[in-house]
C-alpha positions in Angstrom: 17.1 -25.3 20.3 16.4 -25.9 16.8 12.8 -24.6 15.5 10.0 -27.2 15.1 9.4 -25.5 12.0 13.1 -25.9 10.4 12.9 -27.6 6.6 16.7 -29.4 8.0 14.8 -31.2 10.9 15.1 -35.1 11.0 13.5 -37.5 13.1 14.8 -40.4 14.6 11.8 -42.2 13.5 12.0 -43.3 10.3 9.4 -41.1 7.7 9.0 -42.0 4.1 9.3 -38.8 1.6 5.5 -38.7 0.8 4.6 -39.4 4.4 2.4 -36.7 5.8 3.6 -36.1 9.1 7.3 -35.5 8.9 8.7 -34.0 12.5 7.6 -30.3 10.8 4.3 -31.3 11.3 2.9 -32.9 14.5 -0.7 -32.6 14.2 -3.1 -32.8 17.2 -5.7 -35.7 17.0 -7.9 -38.0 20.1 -6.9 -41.8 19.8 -7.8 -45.1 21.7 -6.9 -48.5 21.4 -8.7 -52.1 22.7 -6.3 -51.8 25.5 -6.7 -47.7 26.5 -9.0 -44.6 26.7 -9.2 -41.8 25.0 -6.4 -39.7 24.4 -4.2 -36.5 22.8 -1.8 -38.0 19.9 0.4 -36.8 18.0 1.0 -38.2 13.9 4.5 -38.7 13.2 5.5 -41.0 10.2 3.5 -44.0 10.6 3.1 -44.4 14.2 1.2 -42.1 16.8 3.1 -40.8 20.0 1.4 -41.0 23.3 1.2 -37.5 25.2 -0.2 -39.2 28.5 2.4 -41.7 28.5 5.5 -39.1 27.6 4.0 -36.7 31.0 3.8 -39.9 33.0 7.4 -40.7 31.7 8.2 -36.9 33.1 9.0 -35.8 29.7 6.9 -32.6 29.8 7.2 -31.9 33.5 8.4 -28.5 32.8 5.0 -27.8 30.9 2.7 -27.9 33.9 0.4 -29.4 32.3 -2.1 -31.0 33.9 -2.5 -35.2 33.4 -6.0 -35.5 32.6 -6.0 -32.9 30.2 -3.8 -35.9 28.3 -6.7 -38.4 28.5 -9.4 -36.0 27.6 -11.9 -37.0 24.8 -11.3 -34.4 22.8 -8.5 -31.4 22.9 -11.0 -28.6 23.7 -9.3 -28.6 27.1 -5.7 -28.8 25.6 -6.5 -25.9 23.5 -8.2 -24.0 26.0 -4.8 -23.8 27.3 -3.5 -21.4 25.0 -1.7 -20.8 21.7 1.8 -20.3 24.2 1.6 -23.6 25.9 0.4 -25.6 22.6 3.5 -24.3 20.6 5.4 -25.0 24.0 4.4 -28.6 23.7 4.9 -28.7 20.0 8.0 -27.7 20.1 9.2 -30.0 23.2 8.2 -33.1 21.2 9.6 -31.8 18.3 13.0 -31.9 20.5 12.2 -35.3 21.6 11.8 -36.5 18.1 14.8 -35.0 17.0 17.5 -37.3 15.2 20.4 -35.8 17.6 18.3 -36.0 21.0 18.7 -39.3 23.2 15.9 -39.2 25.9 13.1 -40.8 24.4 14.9 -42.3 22.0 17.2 -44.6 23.8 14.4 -45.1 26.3 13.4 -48.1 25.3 10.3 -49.1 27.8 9.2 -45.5 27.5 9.3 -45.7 24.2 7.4 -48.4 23.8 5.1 -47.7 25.6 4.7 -44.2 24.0 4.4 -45.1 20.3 1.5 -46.9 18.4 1.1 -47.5 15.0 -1.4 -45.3 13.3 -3.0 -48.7 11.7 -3.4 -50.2 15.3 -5.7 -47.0 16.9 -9.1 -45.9 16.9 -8.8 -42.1 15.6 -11.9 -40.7 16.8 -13.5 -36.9 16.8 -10.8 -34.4 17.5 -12.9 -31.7 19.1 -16.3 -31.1 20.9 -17.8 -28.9 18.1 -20.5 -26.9 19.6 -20.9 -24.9 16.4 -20.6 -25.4 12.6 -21.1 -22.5 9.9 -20.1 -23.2 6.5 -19.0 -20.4 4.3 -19.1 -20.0 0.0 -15.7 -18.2 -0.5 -14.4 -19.9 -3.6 -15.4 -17.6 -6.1 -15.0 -20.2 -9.1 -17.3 -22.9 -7.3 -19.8 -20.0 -6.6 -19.3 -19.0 -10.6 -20.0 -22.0 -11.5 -23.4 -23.2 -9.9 -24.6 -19.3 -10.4 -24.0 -19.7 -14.1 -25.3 -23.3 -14.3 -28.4 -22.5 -12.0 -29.0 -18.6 -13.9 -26.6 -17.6 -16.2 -22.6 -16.3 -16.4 -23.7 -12.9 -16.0 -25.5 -12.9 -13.4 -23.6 -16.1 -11.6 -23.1 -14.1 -8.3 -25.5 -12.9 -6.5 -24.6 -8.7 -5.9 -23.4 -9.6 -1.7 -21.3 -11.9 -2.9 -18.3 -9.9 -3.2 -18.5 -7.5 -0.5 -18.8 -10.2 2.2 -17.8 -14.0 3.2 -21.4 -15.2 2.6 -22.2 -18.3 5.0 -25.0 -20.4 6.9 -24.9 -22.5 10.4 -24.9 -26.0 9.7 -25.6 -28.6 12.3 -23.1 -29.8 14.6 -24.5 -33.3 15.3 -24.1 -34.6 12.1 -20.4 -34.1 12.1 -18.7 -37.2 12.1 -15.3 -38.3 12.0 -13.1 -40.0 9.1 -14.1 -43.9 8.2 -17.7 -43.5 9.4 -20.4 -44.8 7.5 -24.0 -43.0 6.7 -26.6 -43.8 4.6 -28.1 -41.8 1.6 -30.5 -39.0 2.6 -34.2 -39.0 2.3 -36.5 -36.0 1.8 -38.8 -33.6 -0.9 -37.3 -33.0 -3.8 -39.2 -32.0 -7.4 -38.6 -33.1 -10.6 -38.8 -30.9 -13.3 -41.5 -32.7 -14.5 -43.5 -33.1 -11.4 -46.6 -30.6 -10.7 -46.1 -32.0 -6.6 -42.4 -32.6 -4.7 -42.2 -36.4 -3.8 -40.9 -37.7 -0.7 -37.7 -40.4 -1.0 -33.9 -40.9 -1.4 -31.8 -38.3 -2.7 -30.8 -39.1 -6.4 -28.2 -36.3 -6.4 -26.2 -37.2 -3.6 -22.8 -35.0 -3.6 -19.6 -34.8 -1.6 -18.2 -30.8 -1.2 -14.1 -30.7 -1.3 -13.3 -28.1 2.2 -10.8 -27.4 4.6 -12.0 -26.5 7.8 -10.7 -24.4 10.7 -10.9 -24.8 14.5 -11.4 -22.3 16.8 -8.5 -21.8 19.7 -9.8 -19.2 21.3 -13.5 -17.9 23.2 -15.0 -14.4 22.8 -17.7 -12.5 24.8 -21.1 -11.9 23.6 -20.8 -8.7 21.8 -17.0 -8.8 21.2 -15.7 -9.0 17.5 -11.9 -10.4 16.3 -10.1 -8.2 13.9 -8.4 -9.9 10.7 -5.4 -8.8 12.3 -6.2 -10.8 16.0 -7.9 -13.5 13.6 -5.0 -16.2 13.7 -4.6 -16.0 17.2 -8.6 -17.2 17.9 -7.8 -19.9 15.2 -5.9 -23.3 16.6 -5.6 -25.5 13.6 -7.5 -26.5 9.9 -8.5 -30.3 9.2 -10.2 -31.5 5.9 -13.5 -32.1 5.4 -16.2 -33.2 3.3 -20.1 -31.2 3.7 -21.9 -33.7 1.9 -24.8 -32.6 0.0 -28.0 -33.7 -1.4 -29.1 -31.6 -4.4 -31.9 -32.1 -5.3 -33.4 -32.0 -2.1 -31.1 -28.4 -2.0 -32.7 -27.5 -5.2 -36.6 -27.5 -3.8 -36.1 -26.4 -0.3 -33.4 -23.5 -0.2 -35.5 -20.7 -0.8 -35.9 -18.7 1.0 -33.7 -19.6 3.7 -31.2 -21.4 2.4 -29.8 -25.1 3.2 -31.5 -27.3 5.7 -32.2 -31.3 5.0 -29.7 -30.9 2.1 -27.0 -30.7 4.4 -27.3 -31.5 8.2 -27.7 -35.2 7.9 -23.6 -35.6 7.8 -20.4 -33.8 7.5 -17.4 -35.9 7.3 -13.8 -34.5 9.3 -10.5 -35.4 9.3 -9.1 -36.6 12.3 -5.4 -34.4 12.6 -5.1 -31.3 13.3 -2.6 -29.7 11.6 -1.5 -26.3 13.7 -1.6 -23.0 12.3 1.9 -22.7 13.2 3.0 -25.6 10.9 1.3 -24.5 7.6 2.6 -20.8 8.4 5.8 -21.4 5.8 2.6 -22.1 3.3 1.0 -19.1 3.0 1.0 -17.5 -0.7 -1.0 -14.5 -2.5 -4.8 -15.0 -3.1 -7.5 -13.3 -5.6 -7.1 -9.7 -6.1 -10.4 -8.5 -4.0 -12.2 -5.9 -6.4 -14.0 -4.5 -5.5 -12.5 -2.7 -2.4 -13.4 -4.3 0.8 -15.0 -2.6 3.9 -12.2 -2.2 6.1 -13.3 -4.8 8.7 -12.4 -7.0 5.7 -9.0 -5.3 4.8 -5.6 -7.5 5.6 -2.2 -7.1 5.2 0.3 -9.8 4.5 -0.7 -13.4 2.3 -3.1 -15.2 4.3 -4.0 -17.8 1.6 -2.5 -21.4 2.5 -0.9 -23.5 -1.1 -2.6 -26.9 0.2 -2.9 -29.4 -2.7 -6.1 -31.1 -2.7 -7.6 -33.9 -4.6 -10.6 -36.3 -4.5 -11.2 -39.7 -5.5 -14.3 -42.4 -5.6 -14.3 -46.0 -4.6 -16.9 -48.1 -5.7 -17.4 -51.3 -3.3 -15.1 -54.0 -4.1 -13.0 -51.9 -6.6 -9.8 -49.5 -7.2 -10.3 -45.3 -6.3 -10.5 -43.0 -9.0 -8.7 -39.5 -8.9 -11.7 -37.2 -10.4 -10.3 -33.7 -8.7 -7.3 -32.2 -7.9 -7.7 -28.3 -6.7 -6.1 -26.0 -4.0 -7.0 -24.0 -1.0 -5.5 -21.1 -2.3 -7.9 -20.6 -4.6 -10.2 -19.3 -1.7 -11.5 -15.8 -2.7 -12.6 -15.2 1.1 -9.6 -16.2 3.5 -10.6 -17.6 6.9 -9.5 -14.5 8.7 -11.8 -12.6 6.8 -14.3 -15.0 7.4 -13.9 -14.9 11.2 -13.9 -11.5 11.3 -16.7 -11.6 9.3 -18.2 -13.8 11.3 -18.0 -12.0 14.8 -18.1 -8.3 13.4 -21.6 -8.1 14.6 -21.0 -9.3 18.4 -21.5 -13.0 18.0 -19.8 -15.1 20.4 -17.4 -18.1 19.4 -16.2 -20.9 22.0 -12.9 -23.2 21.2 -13.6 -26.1 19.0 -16.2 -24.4 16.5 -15.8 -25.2 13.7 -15.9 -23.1 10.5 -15.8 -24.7 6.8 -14.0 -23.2 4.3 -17.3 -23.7 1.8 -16.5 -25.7 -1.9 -13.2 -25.4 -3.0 -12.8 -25.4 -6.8 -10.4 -23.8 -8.8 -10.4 -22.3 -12.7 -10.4 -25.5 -14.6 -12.9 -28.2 -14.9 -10.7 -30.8 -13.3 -10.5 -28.8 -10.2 -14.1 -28.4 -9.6 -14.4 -29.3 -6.1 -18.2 -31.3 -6.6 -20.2 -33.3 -8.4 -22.2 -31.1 -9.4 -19.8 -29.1 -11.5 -17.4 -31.8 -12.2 -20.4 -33.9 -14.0 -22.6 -30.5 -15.0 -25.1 -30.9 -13.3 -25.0 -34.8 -14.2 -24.8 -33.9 -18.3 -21.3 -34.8 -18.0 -20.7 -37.9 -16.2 -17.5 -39.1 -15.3 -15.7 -42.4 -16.6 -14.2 -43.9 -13.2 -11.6 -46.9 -14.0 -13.6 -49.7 -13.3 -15.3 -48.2 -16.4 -18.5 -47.1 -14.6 -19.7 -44.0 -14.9 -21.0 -41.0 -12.3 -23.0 -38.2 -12.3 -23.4 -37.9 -8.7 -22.4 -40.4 -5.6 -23.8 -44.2 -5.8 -24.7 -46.5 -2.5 -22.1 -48.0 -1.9 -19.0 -45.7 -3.3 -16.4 -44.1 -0.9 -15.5 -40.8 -1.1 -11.7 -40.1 -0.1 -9.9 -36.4 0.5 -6.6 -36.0 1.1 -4.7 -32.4 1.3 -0.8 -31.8 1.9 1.3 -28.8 1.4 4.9 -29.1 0.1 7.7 -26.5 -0.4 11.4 -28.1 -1.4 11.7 -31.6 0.9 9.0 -30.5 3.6 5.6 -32.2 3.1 2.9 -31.2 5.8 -0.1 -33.6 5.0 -3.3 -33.6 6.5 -4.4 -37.0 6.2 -7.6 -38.1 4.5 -10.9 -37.8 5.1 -13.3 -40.9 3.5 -16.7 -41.6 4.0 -18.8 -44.6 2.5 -22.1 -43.9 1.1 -24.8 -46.3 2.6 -28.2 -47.0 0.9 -30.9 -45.2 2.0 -32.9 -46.9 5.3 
């Protein structure tokens, strides 16, 4: 049995070079079409592979796995089942995909009937999220807005480095890839206001993140080690915490983000499996100082994932304006799990935990708005030969993320989102 992980891997369906889901890959995702339910997929190449119709085929009898956990609406259920049995089933279609294997292949009602083209589904939400936190671990995004909003020598705050600083977001407002929203409305101050006014953001902002899924529950009052940390995590997805500035800017203190952020958060629909970006992992910041050793790790835990970001105005071509990397993350998400449960807090499967702005060291990989335009002094030429300081009605926001070493690309996808005006 050859590895589902092994760079020589080839599919018997055809995968372009730059396609993002090459047979190393198989990400997770929830799918319907006008003709079915919801259902577990699985992205490979161009097309998506039915897992209810490959066990009603037989071809995961030896899994055990029960049928409706196949036409679920979201793979809560399938993960609940445990890291074992999801790498069992990864690797079984990884088999069945394989250039040198016959069954499904040369099948051809089963196959069929088990392959759609990405283009021809519905993707929808891949997990019941029943909690969101979003963390502030990239330490040049965190530079950046401290020495913008106070100065470079005091840009972070004195916790910032002793601990993965975070907040819980709303869960409701999640929504999945392609869904509109409209802009925002709330208080906000202008700097030459004595009085906050009440209306539509003028600062609207998209926020470049990767975000990880939760595989695994804990008790009230257990904690998860960085060690056990990758075991309680299933897979990561991209996503984009909008953000509306200027109504950040007035309400924050004391407490920190509210309006400013829980009116959408935009996910990727694939899940791409720990176990498949594993090959990725690479050295991150040096930690100084010393970390408390519920925060110490061993090993690289940061994950080489190129990012970039572009705009679409309505009725024209996308502009790249960012291109940055996950491993610029000063807080890794073990750390911020542990982090996160050190003090007893319970976690179910399917939270969901954002990485926080991802920018790294130079001004084209800022990972907003609001440091790639300055804090709008710097707008940005797009090609159309508009400009932007922040997001217009209207303009889509796209993300994509993929991580490469020699001839194996494992993509995530993209995550977009259209900006609607105000209601």
């Amino acid at each position: 049995m050859i590895k589902a992980n092994d760079p020589a891997l080839k599919s018997w369906i055809e995968v372009d070079d730059n396609c993002d889901f090459p047979i190393q890959n198989l990400p997770f995702g929830i799918f319907k079409t006008q003709s079915s339910s919801p259902r577990i997929g699985v992205a490979i190449g161009d097309q998506v592979l039915d897992l209810a119709v490959l066990n009603k085929f037989g071809y995961l009898n030896n899994l055990r796995i029960d049928d409706a956990i196949f036409t679920n609406q979201y793979l809560n259920d399938f993960i609940a089942l445990g890291k074992p049995t999801c790498s069992a089933l990864r690797q079984r279609i990884s088999d069945l995909l394989n250039e040198s294997n016959a069954e499904l292949r040369d099948n051809k009602e089963a196959r069929e009937k088990a392959l759609q083209y990405i283009s021809n589904v519905q993707m929808l939400m891949p997990v019941k999220v029943g909690d969101y936190t979003d963390f502030y671990s990239s330490i040049d995004h965190a530079t950046n807005v401290g020495t913008m909003f106070r100065d470079p020598v005091n840009a972070l705050f004195p916790n910032w480095k002793h601990l993965p600083v975070g907040y819980h977001g709303r869960a409701s407002s999640i929504i999945i890839s392609g869904t509109d929203f409209h802009r925002p409305k709330g208080q906000t101050k202008p700097s030459d206001a004595e009085v906050p006014v009440f209306g539509p953001s003028k600062n609207l902002d998209f926020e470049l993140e990767v975000a990880f899924i939760v595989g695994k529950q804990t008790a009230l009052g257990e904690s998860v080690s960085t060690e056990q940390a990758d075991d309680y995590i299933f897979g990561l997805t991209l996503f984009n915490d909008w953000s509306a500035r200027d109504i950040q800017t007035w309400e924050y203190v004391p407490l920190g983000p509210f309006l400013a952020k829980n009116f959408a958060s935009t996910v990727s629909p694939w899940v791409v499996t720990l176990e498949a970006i594993e090959p990725f992992r690479t050295e991150g910041y040096k930690q100084d100082p010393k970390v408390l050793p519920y925060l110490e790790y061993t090993g690289n835990k940061n994950i080489d994932i190129n990012l970039e970001v572009s705009i679409q105005p309505e009725n024209s071509t996308e502009t790249t304006i960012c291109k940055s990397n996950y491993k610029f993350m000063y807080w890794t998400m073990e750390q911020q799990l542990a982090h996160h449960t050190v003090n007893g807090c319970n976690i179910n499967i399917g939270d969901m935990m954002a990485s926080g702005t991802i920018s790294g060291p130079t001004p084209d990989s800022f990972g907003s708005m609001l440091e790639l335009s300055w804090k709008g002094t710097k707008p940005l030429k797009l090609n159309d030969g508009s400009e932007r300081k922040f997001i217009n009605d209207n303009d889509t926001v796209i993300i994509r993320g993929y991580c490469k070493k020699e001839i194996v690309r494992i993509g995530f996808g993209e995550v977009r989102g259209k900006v609607l005006p105000a209601l």
